[in-house]
C-alpha positions as CSV (number, residue, x, y, z in Angstrom):
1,X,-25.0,-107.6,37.1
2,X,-22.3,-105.7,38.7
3,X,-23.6,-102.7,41.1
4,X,-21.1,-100.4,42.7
5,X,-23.1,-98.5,44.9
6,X,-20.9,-94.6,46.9
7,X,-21.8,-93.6,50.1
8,X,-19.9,-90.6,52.2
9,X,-20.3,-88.1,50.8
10,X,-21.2,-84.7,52.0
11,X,-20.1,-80.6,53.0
12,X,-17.2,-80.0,55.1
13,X,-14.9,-77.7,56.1
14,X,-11.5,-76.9,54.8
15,X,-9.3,-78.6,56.3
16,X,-11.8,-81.2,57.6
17,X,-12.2,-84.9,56.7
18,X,-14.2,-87.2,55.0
19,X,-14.2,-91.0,54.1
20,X,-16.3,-92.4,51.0
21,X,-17.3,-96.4,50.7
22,X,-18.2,-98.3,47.1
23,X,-19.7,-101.3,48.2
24,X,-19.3,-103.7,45.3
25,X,-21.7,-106.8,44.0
26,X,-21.8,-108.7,40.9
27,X,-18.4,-109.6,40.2
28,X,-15.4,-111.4,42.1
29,X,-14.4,-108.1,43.8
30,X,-11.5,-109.4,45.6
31,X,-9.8,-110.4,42.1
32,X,-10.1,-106.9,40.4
33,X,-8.3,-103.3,40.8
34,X,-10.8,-100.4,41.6
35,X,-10.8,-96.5,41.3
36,X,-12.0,-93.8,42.2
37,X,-12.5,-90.5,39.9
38,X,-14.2,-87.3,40.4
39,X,-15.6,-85.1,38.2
40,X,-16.0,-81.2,38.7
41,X,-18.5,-79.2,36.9
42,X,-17.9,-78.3,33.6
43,X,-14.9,-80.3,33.8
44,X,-13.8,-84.5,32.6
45,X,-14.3,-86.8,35.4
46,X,-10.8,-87.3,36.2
47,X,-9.0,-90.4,38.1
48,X,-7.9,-89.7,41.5
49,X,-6.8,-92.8,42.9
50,X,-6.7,-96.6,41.9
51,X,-5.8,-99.8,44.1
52,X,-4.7,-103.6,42.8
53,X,-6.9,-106.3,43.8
54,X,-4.4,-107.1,47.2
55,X,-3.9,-103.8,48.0
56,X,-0.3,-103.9,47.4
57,X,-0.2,-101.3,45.0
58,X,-1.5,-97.7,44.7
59,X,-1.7,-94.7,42.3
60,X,-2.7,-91.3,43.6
61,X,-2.7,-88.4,41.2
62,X,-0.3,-85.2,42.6
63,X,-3.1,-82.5,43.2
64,X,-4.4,-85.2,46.2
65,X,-1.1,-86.7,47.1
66,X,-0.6,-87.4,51.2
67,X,-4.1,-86.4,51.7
68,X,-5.9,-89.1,49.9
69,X,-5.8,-92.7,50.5
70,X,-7.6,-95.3,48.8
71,X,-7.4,-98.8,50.6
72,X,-10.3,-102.0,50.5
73,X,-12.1,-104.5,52.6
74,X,-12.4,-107.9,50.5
75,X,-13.9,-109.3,52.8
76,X,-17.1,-106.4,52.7
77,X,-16.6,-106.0,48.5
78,X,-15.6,-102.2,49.7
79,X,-13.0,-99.8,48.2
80,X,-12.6,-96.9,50.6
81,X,-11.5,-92.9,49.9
82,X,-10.3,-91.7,52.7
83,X,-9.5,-87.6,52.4
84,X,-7.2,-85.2,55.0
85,X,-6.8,-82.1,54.9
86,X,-9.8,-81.2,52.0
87,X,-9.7,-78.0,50.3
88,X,-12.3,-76.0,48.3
89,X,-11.0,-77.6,44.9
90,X,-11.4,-80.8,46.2
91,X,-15.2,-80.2,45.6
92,X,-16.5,-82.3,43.0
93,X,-19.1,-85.4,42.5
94,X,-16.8,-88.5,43.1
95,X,-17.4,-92.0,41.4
96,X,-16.2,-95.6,42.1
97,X,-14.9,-97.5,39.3
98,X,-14.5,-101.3,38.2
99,X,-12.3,-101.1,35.7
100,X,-12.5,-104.6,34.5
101,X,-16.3,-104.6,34.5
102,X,-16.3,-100.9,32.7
103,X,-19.0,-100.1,35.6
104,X,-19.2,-97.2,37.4
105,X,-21.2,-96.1,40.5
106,X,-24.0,-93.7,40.7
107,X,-22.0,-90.9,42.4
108,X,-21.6,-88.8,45.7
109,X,-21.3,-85.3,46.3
110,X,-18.4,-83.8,48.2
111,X,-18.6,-80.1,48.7
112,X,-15.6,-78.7,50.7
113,X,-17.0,-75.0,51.6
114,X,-16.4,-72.5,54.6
């Protein structure tokens, strides 16, 4: 069964930094692109970034670009989301994705307030 399980999250500052972890199970991680997508209230959960499976490419949507990076561990099954620079719109619930496996992770809460 695959399990994607977010960790990270929390309130910051803007301006301030954060890093988020997906620790993945169930699947050949190492073998299969991941993502990461956010969704803000009232809004669709929209992709932010996504990463091949040997991190040689990467796709980062324009409202996050040079202040997001996504990168992995395969050898801890863990997609990271590391974020500069945050800013009040970057508030939202952010999700891991296997996109292979159509599974998606519970969910962690960013809040980017003064």
């Amino acid at each position: 069964q695959v399990h994607l399980v977010e960790s990270g999250g929390g309130l910051v500052q803007p301006g301030e930094s954060l890093r988020l972890s997906c620790v993945a199970s169930g699947f050949t991680f190492s073998s299969n692109p991941m993502n990461w997508h956010r969704q803000i209230p009232g809004k669709q959960r929209e992709l932010v970034t996504a990463i091949s499976s040997n991190e040689r490419d990467t796709v980062v949507v324009d409202s996050v670009k040079g202040r997001f990076t996504i990168s992995r561990d395969n050898s801890k099954n863990t997609v990271y989301l590391q974020m500069n620079n945050m800013e009040p719109s970057d508030t939202a619930v952010y999700y891991c994705q296997a996109p292979r496996q159509r599974a998606w992770g519970q969910g962690t809460q960013v809040t980017v307030s003064s």
